[in-house]
PyMOL Python script that loads the backbone (N, CA, C, O; Angstrom):
from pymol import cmd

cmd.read_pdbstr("""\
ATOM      1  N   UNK A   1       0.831  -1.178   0.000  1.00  0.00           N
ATOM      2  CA  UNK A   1       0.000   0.000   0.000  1.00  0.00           C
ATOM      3  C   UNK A   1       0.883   1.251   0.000  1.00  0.00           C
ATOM      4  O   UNK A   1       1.841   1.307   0.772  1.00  0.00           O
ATOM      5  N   UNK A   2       0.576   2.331  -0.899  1.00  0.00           N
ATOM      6  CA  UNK A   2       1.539   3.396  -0.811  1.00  0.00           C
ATOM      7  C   UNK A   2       0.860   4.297  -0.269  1.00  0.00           C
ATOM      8  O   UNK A   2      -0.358   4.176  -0.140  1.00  0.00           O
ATOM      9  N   UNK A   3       1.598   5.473   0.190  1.00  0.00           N
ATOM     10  CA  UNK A   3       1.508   6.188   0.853  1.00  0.00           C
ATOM     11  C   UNK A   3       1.065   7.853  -0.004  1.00  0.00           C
ATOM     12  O   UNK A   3       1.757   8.120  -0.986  1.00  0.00           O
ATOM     13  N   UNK A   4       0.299   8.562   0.270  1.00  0.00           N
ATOM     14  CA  UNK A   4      -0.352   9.456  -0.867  1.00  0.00           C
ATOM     15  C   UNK A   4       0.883  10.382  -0.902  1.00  0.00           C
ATOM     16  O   UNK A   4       1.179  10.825  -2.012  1.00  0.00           O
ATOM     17  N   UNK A   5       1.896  10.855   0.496  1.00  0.00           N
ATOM     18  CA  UNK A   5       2.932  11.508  -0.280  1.00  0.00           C
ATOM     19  C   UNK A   5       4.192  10.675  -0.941  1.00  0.00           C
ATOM     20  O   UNK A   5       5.146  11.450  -1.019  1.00  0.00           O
ATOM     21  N   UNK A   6       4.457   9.653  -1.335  1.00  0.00           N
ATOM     22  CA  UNK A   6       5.086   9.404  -1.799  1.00  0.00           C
ATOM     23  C   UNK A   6       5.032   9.170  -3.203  1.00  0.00           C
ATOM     24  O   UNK A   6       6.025   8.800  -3.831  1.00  0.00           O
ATOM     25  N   UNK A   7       3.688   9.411  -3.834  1.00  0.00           N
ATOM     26  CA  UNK A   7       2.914   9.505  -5.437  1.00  0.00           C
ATOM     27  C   UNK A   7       3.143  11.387  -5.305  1.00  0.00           C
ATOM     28  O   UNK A   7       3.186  12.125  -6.289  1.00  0.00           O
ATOM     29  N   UNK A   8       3.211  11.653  -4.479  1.00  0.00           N
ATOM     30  CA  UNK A   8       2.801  13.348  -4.444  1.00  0.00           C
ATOM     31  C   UNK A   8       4.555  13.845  -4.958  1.00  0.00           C
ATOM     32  O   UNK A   8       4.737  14.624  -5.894  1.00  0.00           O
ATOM     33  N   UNK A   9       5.655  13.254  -4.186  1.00  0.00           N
ATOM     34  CA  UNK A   9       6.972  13.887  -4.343  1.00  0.00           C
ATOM     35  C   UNK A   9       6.754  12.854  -5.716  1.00  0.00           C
ATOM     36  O   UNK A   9       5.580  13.019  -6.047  1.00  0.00           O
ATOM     37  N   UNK A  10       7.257  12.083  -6.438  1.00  0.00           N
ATOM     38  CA  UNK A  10       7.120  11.512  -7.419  1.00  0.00           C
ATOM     39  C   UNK A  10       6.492  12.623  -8.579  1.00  0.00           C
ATOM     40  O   UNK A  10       7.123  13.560  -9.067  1.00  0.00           O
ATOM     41  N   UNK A  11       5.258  12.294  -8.836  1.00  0.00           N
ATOM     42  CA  UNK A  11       4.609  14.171  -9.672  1.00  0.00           C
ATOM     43  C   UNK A  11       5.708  15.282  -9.306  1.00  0.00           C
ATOM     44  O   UNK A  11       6.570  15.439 -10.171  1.00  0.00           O
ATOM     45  N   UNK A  12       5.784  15.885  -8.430  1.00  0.00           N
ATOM     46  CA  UNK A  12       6.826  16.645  -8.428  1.00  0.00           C
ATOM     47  C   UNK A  12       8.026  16.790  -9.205  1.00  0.00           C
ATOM     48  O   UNK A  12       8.527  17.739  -9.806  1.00  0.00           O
ATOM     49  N   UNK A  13       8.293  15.795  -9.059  1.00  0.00           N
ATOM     50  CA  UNK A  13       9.873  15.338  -9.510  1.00  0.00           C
ATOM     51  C   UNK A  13       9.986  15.470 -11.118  1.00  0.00           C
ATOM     52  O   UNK A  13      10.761  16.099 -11.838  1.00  0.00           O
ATOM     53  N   UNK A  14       8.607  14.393 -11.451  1.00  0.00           N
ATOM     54  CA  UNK A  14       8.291  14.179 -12.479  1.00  0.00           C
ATOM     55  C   UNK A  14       8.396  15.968 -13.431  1.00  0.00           C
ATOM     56  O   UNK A  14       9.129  16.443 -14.299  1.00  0.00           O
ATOM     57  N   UNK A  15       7.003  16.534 -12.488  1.00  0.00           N
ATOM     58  CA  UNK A  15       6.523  17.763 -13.317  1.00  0.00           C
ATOM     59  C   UNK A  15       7.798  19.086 -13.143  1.00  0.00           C
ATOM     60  O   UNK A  15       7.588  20.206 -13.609  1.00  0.00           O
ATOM     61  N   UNK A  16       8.750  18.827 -12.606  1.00  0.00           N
ATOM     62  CA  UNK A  16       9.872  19.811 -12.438  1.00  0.00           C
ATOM     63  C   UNK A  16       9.492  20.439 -11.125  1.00  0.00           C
ATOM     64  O   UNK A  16      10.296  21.335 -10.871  1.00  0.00           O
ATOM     65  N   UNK A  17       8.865  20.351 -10.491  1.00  0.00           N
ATOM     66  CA  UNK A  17       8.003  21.711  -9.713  1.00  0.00           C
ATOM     67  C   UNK A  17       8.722  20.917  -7.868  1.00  0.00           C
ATOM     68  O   UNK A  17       7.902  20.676  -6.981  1.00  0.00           O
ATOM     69  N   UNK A  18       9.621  20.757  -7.734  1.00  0.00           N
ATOM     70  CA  UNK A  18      10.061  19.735  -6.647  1.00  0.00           C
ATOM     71  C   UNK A  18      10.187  20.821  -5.945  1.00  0.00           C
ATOM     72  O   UNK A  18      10.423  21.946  -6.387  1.00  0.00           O
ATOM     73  N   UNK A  19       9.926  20.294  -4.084  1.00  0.00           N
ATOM     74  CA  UNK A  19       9.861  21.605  -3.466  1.00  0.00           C
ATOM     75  C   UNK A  19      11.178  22.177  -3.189  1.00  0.00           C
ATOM     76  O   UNK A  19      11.969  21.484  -3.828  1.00  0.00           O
ATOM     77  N   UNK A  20      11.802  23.072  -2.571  1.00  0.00           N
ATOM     78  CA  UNK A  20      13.054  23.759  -2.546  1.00  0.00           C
ATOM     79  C   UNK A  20      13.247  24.053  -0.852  1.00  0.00           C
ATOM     80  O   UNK A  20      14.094  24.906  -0.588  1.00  0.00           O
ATOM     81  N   UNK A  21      12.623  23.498   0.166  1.00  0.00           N
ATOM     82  CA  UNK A  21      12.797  23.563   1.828  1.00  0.00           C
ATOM     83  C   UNK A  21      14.606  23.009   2.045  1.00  0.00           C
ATOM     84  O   UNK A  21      15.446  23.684   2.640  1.00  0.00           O
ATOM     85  N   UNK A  22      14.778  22.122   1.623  1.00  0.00           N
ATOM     86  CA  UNK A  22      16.099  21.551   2.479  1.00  0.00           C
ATOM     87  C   UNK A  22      17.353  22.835   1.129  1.00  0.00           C
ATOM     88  O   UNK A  22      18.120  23.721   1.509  1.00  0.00           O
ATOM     89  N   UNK A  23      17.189  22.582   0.265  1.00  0.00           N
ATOM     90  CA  UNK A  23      18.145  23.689  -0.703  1.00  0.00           C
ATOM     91  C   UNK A  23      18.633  25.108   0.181  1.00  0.00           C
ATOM     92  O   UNK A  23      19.733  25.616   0.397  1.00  0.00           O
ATOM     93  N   UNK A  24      17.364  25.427   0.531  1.00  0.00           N
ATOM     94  CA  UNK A  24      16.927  26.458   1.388  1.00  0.00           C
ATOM     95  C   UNK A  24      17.719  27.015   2.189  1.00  0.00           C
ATOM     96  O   UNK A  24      18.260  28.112   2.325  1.00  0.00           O
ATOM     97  N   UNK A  25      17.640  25.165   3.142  1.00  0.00           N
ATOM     98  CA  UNK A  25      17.929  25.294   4.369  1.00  0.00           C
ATOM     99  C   UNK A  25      19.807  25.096   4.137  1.00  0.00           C
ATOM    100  O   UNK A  25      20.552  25.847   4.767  1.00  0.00           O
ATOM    101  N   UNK A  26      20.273  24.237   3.373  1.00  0.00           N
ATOM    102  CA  UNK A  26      21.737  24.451   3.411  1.00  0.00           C
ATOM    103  C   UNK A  26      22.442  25.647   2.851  1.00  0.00           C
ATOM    104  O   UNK A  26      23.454  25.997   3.458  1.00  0.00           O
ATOM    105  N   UNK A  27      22.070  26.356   1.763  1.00  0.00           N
ATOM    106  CA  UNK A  27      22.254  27.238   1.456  1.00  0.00           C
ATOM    107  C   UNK A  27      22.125  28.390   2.829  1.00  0.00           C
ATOM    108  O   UNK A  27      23.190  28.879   3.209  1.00  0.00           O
ATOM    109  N   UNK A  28      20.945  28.773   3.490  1.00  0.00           N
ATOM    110  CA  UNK A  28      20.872  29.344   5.184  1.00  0.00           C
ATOM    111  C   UNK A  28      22.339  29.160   5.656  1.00  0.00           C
ATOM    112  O   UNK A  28      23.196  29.988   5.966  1.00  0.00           O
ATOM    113  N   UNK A  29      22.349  27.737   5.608  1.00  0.00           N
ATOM    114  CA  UNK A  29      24.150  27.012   6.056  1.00  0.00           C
ATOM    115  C   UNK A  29      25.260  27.494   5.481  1.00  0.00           C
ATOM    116  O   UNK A  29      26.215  27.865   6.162  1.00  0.00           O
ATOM    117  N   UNK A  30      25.253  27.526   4.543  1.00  0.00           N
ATOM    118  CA  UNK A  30      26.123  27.697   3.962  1.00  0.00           C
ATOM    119  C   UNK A  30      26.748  29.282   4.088  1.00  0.00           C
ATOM    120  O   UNK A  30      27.948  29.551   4.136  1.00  0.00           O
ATOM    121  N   UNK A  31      25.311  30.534   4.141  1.00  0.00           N
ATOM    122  CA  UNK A  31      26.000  31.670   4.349  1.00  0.00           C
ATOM    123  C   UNK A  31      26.509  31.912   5.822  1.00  0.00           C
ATOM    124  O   UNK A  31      27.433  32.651   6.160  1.00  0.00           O
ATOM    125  N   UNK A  32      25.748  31.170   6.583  1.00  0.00           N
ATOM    126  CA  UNK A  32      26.211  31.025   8.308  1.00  0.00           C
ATOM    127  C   UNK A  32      27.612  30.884   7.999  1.00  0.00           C
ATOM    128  O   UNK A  32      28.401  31.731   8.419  1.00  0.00           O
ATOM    129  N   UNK A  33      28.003  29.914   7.316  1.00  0.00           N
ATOM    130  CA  UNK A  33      29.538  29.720   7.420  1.00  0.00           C
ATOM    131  C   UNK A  33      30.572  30.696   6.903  1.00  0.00           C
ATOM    132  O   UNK A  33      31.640  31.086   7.375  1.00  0.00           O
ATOM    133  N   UNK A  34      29.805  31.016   5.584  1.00  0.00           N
ATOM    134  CA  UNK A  34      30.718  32.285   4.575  1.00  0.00           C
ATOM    135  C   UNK A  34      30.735  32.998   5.751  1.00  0.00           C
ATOM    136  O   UNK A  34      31.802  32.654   6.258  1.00  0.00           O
ATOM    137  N   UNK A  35      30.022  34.054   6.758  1.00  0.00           N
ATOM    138  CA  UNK A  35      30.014  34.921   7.469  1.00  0.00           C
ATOM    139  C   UNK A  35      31.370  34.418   8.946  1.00  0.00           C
ATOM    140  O   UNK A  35      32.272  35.091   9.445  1.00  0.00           O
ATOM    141  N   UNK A  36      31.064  33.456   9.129  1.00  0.00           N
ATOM    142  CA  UNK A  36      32.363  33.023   9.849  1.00  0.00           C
ATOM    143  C   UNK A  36      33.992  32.806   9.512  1.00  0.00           C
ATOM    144  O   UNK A  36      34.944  32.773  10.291  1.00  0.00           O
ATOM    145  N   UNK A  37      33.945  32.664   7.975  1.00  0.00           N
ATOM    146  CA  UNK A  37      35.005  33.070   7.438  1.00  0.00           C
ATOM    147  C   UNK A  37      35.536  34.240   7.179  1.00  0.00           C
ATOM    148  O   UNK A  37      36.722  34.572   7.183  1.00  0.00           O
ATOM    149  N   UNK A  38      34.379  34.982   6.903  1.00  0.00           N
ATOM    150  CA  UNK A  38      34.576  36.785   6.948  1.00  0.00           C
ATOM    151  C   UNK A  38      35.255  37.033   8.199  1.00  0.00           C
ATOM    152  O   UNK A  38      36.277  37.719   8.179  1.00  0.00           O
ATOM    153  N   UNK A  39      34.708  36.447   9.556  1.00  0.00           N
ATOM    154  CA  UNK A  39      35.177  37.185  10.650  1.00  0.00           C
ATOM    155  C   UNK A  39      36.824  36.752  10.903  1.00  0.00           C
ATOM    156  O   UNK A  39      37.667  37.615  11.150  1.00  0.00           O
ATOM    157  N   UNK A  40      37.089  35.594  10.825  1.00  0.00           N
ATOM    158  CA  UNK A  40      38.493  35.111  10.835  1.00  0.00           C
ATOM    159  C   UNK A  40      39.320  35.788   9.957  1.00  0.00           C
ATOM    160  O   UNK A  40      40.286  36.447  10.339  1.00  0.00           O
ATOM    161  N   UNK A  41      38.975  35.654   8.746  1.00  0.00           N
ATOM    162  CA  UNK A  41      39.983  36.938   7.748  1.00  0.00           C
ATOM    163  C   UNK A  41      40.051  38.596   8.472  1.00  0.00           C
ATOM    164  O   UNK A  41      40.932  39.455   8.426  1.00  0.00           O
ATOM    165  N   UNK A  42      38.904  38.571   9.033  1.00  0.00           N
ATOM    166  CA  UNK A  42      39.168  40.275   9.879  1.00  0.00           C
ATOM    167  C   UNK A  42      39.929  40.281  10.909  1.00  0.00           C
ATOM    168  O   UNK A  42      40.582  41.270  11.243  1.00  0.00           O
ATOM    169  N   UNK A  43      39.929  38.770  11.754  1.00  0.00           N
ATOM    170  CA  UNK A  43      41.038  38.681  12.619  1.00  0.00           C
ATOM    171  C   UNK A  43      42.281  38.415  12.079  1.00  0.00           C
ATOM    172  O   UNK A  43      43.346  38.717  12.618  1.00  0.00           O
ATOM    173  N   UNK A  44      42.177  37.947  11.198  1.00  0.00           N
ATOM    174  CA  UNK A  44      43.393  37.855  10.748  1.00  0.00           C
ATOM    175  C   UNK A  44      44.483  39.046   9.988  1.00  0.00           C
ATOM    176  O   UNK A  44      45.711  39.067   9.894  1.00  0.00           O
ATOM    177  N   UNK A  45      43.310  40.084   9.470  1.00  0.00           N
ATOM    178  CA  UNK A  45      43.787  41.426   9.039  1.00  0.00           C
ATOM    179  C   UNK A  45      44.207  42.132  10.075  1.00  0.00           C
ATOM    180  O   UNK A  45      45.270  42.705   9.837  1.00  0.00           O
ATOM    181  N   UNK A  46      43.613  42.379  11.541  1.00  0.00           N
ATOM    182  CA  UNK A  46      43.763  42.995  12.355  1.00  0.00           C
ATOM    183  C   UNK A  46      45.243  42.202  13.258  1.00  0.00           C
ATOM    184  O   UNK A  46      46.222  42.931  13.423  1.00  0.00           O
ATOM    185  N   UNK A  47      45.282  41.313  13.580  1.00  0.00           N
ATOM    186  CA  UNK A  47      46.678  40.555  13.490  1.00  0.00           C
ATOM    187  C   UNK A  47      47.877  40.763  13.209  1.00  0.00           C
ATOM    188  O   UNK A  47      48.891  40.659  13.898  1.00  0.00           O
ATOM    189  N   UNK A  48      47.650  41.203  11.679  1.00  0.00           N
ATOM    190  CA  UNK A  48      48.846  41.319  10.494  1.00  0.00           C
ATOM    191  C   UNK A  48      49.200  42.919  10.964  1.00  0.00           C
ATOM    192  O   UNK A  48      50.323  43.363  10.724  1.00  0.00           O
ATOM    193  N   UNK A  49      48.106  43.819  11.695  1.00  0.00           N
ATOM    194  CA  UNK A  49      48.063  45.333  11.560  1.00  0.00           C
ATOM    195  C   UNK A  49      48.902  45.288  13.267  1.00  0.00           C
ATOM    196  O   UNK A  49      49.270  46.299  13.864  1.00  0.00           O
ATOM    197  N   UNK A  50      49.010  44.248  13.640  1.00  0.00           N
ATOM    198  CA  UNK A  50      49.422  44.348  15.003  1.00  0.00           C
ATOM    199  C   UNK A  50      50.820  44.076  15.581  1.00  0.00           C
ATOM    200  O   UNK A  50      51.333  42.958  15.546  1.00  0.00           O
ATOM    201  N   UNK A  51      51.543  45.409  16.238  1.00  0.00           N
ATOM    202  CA  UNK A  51      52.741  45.068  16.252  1.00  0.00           C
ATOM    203  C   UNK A  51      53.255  44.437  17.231  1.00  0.00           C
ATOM    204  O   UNK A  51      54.475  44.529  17.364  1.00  0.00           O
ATOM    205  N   UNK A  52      52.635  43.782  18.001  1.00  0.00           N
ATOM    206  CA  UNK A  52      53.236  42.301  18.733  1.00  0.00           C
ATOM    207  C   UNK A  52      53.184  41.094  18.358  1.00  0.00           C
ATOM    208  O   UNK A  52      53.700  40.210  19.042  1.00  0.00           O
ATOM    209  N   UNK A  53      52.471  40.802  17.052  1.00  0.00           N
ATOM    210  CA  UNK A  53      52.638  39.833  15.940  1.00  0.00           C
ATOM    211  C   UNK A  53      53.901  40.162  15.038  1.00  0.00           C
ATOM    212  O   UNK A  53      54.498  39.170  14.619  1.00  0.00           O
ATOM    213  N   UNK A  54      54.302  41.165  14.746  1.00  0.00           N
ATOM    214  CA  UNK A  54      55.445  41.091  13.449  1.00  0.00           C
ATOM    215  C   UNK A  54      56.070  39.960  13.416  1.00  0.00           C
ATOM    216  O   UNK A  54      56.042  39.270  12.397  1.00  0.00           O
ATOM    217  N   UNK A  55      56.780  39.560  14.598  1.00  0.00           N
ATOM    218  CA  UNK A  55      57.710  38.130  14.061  1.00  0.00           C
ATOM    219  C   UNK A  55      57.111  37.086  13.345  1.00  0.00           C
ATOM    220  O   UNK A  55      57.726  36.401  12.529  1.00  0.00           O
ATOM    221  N   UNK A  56      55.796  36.929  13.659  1.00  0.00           N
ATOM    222  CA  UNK A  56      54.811  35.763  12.695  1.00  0.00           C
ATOM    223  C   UNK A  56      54.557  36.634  11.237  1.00  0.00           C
ATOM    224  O   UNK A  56      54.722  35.987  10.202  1.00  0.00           O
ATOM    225  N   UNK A  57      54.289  37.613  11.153  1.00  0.00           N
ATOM    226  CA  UNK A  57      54.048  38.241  10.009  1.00  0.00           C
ATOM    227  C   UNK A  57      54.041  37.315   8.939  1.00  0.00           C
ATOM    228  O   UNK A  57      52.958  36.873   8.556  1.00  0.00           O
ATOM    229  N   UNK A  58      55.031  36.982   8.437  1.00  0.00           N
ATOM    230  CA  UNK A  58      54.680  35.637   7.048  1.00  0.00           C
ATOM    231  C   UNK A  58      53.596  34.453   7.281  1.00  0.00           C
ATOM    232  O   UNK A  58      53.211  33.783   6.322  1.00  0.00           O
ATOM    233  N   UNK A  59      53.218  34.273   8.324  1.00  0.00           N
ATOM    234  CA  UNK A  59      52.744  33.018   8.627  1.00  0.00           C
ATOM    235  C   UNK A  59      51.361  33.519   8.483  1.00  0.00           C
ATOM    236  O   UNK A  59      50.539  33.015   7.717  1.00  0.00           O
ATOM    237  N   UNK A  60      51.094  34.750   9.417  1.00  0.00           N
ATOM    238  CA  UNK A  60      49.701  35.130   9.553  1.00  0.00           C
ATOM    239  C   UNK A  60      49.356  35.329   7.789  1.00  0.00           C
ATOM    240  O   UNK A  60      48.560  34.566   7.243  1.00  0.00           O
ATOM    241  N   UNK A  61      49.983  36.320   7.100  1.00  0.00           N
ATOM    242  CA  UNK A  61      49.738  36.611   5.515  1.00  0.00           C
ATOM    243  C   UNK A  61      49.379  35.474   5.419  1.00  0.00           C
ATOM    244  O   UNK A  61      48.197  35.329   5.730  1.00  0.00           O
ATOM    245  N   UNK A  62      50.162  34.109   4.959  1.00  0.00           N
ATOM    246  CA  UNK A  62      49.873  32.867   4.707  1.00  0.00           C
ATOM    247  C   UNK A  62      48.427  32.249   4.827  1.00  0.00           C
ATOM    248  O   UNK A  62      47.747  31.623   4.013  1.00  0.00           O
ATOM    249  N   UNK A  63      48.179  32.670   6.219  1.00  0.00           N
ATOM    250  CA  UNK A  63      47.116  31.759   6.490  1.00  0.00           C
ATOM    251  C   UNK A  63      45.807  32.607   6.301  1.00  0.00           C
ATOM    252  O   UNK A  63      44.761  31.961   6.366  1.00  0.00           O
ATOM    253  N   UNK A  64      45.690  34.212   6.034  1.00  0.00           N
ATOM    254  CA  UNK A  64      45.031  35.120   5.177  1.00  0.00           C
ATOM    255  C   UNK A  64      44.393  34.734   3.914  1.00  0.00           C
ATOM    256  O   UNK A  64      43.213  34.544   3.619  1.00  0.00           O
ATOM    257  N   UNK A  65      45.972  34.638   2.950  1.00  0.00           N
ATOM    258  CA  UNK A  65      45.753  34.280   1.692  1.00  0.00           C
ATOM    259  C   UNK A  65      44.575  32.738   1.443  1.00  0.00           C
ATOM    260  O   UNK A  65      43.746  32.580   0.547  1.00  0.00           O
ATOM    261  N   UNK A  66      44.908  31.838   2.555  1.00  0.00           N
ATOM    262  CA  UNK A  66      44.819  30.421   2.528  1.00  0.00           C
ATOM    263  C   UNK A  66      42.744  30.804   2.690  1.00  0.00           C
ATOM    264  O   UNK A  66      41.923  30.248   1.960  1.00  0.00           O
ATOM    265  N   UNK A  67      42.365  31.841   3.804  1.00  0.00           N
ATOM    266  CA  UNK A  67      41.404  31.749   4.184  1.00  0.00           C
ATOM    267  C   UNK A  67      40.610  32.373   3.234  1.00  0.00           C
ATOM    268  O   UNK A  67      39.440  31.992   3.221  1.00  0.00           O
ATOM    269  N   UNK A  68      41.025  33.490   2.187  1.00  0.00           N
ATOM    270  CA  UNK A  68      41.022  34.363   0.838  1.00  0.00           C
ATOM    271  C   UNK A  68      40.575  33.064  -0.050  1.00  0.00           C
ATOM    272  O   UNK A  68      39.627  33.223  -0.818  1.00  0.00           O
ATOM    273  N   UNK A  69      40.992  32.229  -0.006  1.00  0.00           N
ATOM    274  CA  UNK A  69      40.823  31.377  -1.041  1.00  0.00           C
ATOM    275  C   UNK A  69      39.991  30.765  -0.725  1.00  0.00           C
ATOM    276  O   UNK A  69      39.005  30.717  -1.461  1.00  0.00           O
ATOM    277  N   UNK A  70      40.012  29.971   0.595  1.00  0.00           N
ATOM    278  CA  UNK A  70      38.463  29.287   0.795  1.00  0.00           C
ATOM    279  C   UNK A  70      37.363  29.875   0.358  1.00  0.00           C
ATOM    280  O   UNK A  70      36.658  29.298  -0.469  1.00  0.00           O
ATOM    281  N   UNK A  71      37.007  31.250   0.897  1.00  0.00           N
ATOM    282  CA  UNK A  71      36.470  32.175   0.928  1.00  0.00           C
ATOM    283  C   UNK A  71      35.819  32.123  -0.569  1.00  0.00           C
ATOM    284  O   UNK A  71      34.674  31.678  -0.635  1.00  0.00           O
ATOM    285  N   UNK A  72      36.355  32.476  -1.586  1.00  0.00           N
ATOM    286  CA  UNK A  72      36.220  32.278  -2.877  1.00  0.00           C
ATOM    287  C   UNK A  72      35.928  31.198  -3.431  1.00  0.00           C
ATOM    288  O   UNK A  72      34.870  31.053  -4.042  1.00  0.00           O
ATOM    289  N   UNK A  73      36.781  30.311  -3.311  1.00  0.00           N
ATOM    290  CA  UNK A  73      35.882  29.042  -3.514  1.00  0.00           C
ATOM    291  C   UNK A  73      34.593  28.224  -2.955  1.00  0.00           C
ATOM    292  O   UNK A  73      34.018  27.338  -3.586  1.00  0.00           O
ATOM    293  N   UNK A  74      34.333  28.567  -1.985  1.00  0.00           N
ATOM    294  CA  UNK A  74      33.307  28.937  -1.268  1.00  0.00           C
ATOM    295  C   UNK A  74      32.376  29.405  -1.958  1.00  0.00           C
ATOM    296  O   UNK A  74      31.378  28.714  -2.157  1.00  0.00           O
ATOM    297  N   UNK A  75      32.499  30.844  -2.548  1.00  0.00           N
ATOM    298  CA  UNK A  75      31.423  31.562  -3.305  1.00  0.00           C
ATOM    299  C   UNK A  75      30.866  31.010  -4.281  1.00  0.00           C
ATOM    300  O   UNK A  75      29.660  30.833  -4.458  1.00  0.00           O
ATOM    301  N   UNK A  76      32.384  30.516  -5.424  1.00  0.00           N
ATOM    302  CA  UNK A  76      31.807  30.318  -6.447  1.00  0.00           C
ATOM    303  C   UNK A  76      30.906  28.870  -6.404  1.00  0.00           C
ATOM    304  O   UNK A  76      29.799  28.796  -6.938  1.00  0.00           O
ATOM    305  N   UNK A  77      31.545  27.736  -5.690  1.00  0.00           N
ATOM    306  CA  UNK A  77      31.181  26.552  -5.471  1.00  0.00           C
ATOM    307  C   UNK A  77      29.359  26.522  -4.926  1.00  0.00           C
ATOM    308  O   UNK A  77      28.638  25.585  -5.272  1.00  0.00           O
ATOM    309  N   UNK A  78      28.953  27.410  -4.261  1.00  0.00           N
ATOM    310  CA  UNK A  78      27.362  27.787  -3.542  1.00  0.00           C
ATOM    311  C   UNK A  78      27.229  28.359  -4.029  1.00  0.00           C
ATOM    312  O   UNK A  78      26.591  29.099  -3.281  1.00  0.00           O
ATOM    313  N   UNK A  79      27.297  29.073  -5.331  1.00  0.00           N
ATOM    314  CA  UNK A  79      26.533  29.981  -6.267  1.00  0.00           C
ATOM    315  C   UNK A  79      26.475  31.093  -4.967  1.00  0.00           C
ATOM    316  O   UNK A  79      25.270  31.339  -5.003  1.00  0.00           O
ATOM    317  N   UNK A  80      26.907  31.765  -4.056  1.00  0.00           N
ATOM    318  CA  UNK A  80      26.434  33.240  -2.920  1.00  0.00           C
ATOM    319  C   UNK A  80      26.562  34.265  -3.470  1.00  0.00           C
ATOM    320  O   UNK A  80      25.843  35.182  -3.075  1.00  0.00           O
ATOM    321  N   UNK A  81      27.336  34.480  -4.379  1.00  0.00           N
ATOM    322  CA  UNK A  81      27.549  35.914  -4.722  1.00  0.00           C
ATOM    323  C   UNK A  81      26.088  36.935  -5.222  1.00  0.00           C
ATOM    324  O   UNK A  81      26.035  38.097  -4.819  1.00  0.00           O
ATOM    325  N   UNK A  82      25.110  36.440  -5.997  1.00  0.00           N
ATOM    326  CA  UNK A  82      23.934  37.333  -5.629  1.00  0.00           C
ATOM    327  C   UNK A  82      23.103  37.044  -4.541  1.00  0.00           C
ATOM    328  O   UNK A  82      22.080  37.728  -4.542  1.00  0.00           O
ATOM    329  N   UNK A  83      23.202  36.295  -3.662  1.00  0.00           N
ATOM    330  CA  UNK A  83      22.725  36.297  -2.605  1.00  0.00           C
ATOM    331  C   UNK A  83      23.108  37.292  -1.166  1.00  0.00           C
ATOM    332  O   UNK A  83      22.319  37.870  -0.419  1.00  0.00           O
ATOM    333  N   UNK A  84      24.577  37.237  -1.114  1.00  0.00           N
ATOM    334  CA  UNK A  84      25.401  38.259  -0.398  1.00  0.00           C
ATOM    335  C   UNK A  84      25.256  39.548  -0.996  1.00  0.00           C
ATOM    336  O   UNK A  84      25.190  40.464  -0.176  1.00  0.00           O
ATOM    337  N   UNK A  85      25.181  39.914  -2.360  1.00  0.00           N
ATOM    338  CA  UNK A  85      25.013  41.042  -2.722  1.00  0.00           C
ATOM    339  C   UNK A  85      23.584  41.859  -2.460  1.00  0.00           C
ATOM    340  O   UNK A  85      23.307  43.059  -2.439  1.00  0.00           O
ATOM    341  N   UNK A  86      22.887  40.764  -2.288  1.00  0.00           N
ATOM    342  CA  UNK A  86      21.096  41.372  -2.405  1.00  0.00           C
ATOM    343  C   UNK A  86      20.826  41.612  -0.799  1.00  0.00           C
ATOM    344  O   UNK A  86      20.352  40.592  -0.300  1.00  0.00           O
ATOM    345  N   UNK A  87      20.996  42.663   0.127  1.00  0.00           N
ATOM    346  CA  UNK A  87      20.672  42.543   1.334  1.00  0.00           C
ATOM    347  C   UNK A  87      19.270  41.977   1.427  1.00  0.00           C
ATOM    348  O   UNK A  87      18.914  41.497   2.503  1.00  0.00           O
ATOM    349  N   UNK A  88      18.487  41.990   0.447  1.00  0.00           N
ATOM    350  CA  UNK A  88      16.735  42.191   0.953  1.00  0.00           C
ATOM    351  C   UNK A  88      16.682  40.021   1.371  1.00  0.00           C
ATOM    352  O   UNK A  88      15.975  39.461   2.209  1.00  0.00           O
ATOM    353  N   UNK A  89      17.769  39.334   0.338  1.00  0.00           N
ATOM    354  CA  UNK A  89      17.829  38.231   1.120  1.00  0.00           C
ATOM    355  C   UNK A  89      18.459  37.806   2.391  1.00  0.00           C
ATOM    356  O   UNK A  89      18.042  36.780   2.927  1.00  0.00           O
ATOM    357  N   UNK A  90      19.222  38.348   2.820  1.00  0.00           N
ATOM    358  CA  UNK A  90      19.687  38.034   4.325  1.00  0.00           C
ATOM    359  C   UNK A  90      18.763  38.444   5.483  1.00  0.00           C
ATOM    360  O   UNK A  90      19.093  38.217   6.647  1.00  0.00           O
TER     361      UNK A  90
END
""", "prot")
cmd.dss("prot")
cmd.show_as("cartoon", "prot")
cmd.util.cbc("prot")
cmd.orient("prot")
């Protein structure tokens, strides 16, 4: 015996029209995280600006650049970039 939503997601699937709740919800995730990477690169700028760090100086840049890149790949990989750009979605 089947179950009436499981003919219901099926049509869906079928007719293109599939719902978009969990997409939603990782994408939600996903900018939670971009925004936590933002803040570490600011610590990490503020760091580099700090002169009881100089002796690390190469290391901190390093691990800047390293977080620069996640960061970006990040974007492009979750499609965020008009999402971050559009405040009216956040």
């Amino acid at each position: 015996m089947k179950s009436e939503g499981s003919g219901r997601r099926r049509k869906d699937i079928e007719c293109g029209t599939r719902r978009r709740g969990a997409q939603t919800f990782r994408r939600g995730r996903a900018i939670v995280f971009y925004r936590q990477l933002e803040s570490k690169r600011a610590t990490l700028i503020n760091q580099l600006e700090s002169k009881e760090l100089q002796t690390i100086h190469p290391v901190i840049a390093g691990e800047l650049k390293a977080t620069e890149a996640i960061m970006n790949d990040f974007l492009e990989l979750f499609q965020l970039n008009e999402i971050l750009e559009d405040p009216q979605e956040n």
